[in-house]
C-alpha positions in Angstrom: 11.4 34.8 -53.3 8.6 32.3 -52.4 5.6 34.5 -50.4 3.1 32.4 -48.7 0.3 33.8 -47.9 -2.9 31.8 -45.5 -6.2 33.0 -47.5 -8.0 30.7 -45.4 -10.7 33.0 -44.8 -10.9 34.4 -48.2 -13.8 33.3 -49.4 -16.1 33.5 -45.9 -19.3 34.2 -46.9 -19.8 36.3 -44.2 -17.3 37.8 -43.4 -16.4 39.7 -40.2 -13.7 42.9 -40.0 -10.7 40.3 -39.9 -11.5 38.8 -42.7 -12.4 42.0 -45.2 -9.1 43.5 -43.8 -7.7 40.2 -44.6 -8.9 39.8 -47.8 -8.0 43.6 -49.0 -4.8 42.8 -48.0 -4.3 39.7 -50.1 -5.8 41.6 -53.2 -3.3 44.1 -52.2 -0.5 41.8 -52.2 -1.2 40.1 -55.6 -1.8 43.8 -57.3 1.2 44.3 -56.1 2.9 41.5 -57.5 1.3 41.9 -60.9 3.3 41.7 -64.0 6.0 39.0 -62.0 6.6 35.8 -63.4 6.0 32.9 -61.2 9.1 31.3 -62.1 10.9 30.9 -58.3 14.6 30.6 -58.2 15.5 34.0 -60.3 17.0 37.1 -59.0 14.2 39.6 -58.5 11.4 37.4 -58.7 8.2 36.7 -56.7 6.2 33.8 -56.4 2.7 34.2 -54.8 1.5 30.9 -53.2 -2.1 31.4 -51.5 -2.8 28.7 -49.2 -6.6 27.7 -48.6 -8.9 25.3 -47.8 -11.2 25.6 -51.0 -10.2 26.8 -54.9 -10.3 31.2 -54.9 -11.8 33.7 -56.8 -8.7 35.9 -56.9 -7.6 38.0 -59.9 -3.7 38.0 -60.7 -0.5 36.2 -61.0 -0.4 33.4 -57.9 -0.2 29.9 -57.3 -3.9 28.6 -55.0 -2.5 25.8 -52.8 -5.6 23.7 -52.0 -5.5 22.0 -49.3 -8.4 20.4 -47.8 -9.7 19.8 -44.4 -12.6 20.7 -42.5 -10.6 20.2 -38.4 -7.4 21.7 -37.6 -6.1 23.2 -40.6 -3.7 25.6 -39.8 -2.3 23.6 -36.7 -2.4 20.4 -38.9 -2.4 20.7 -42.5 -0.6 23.9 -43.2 1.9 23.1 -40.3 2.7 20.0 -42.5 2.8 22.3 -45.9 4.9 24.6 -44.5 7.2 21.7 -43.2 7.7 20.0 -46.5 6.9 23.3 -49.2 8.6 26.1 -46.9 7.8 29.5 -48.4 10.8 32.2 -47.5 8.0 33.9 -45.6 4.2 33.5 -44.7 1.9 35.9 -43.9 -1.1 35.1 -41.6 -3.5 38.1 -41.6 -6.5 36.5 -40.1 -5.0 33.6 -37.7 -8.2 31.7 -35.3 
């Protein structure tokens, strides 16, 4: 299973409640997930895929999609990820 995830506003600097919640959450998520091979396509397994606009920080077993844009990124650029690199789910904690 393919689990993409918008860390968009993972590395704010400052960040406001919506993004420490969301960033908690993704930490949470990859903790999780520790220990599974990134190897999609095999019964049982998990694939992490962290979509953001700049390289993150995060500790654990993921994939960090970088994709860059300063306008319209999740309306345009991830709209266009997800239509050509469809995770089997993605999870949006901190949508603008």
């Amino acid at each position: 299973m393919k689990i993409g995830i918008d860390a968009s506003r993972y590395n704010e600097q400052f960040a406001t409640g919506v993004e420490l919640y969301s960033r908690e959450i993704i930490d949470g998520i990859v903790r999780e997930y520790e220990g599974n091979s990134v190897t999609a396509g095999q019964a049982g397994r998990v694939e992490i895929v962290l979509y953001s606009r700049a390289k993150l920080g995060v500790q654990g077993n993921y994939k960090n999609r970088v994709i860059p844009a300063k306008r319209f990124w999740t309306l345009g650029r991830l709209s266009l990820e997800m239509l050509f690199h469809k995770p089997d789910v993605l999870f949006v904690p901190s949508h603008v």
